[in-house]
N, C-alpha and C positions, 0 to 999 in steps of 0.2 A: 784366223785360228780362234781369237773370242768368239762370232758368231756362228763357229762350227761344236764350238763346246757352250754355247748359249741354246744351243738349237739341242744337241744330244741332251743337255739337263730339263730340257721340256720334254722332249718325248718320253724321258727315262719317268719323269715324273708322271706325266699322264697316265704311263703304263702302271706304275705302282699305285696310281690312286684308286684304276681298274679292279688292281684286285684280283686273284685267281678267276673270277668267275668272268672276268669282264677280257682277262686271255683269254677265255676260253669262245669268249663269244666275236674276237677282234674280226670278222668276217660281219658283224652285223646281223646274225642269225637268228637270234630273238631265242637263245640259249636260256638266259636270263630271263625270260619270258616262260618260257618252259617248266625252269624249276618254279616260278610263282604259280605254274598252274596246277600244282603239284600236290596242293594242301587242300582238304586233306585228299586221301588217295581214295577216288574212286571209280569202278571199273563201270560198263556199260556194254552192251551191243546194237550198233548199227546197220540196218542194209545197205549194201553198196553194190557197185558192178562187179564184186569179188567174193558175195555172196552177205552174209551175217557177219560180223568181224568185232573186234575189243576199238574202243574208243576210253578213254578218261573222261573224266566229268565234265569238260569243258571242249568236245567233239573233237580232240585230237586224237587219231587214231595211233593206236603202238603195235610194235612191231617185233619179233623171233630174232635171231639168228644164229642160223645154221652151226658156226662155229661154237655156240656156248654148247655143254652137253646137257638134257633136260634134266634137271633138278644140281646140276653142277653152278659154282660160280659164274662170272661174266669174265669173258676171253677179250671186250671191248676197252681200252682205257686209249690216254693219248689223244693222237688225231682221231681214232675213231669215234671216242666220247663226247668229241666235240662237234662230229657229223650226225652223231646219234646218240643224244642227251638221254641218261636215265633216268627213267622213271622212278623218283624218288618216293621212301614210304611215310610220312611223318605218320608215325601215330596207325591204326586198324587201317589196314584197306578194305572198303566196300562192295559191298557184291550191289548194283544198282540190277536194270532191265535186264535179262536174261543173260547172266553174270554166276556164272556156279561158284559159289560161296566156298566150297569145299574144294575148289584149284584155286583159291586166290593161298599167298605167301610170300616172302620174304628172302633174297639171299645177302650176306655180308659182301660188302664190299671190300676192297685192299684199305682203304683210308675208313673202316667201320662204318659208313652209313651201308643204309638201307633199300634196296632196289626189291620195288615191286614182280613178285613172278606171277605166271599165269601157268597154271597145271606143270609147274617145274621149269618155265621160260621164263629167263630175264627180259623183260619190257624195255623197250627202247622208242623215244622219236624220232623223228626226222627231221632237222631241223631247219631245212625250209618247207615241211608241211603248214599249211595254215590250216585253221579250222575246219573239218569237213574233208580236206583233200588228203586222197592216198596217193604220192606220185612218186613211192620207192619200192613198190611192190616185185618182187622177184629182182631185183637188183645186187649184181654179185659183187661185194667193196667190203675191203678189209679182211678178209681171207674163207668169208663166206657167205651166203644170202641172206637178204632182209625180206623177210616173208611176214604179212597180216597174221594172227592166230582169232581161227572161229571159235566160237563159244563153249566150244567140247575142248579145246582145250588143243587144238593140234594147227601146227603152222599149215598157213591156204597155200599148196605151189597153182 
């Protein structure tokens, strides 16, 4: 019984010392990784086999979905936020390489922060994307598709 309740006061702790963010990442997902790459927000377009598409400043590409409505809130929270971390705004987002400046914005979140949009899409990653790799592309999870968005501004099916 002591080593059963010696053992649940470590886990209980480790988990508090995690910290919401570090539940959020308990899969090893480099979540936490994601929101550090976040600062400050700037946008990009890259070629790929899906055409021209949005990347962040640090080649992670982001992503639509289907279920948010365009220029509405994000529908994503939960497990889903922690499959597909938002793209956080500190501060202006940037219009970088062929990035129309005039669809970049902003929507509130349920907890007030700030999720970068893109022509009225909330941004999302993938969070086992790594640099460079798109490998969620039309992918139907969480009650609707995660789709690239090209540089006009419209999810790639």
């Amino acid at each position: 019984m002591t080593r059963t309740l010696a053992l649940i006061a470590i886990v209980a702790g480790t988990w508090a010392a995690a910290g919401p963010a570090g539940a959020r990442d308990a899969a090893g997902s480099g979540l936490q990784a994601a929101e550090r790459a976040q600062a400050p927000a700037t946008l990009t377009v890259r070629s790929t086999r899906f055409g021209r598409i949005l990347f962040d400043g640090r080649n992670r590409v982001l992503y639509g979905f289907t279920r948010d409505r365009r220029g509405g809130p994000s529908q994503c929270y939960g497990a889903c936020a922690a499959a597909w971390p938002v793209y956080f705004a500190r501060g202006a987002a940037t219009a970088g390489a062929g990035v129309r400046k005039s669809l970049l914005g902003k929507t509130r979140r349920r907890d007030g922060r700030l999720q970068v949009t893109y022509n009225g899409w909330p941004l999302y990653y993938y969070v086992h994307d790594g640099p460079g790799e798109v490998s969620c592309q039309n992918v139907d999870e969480f009650g609707g598709l995660w789709l690239v968005i090209g540089p006009n501004g419209t999810l790639v099916r």
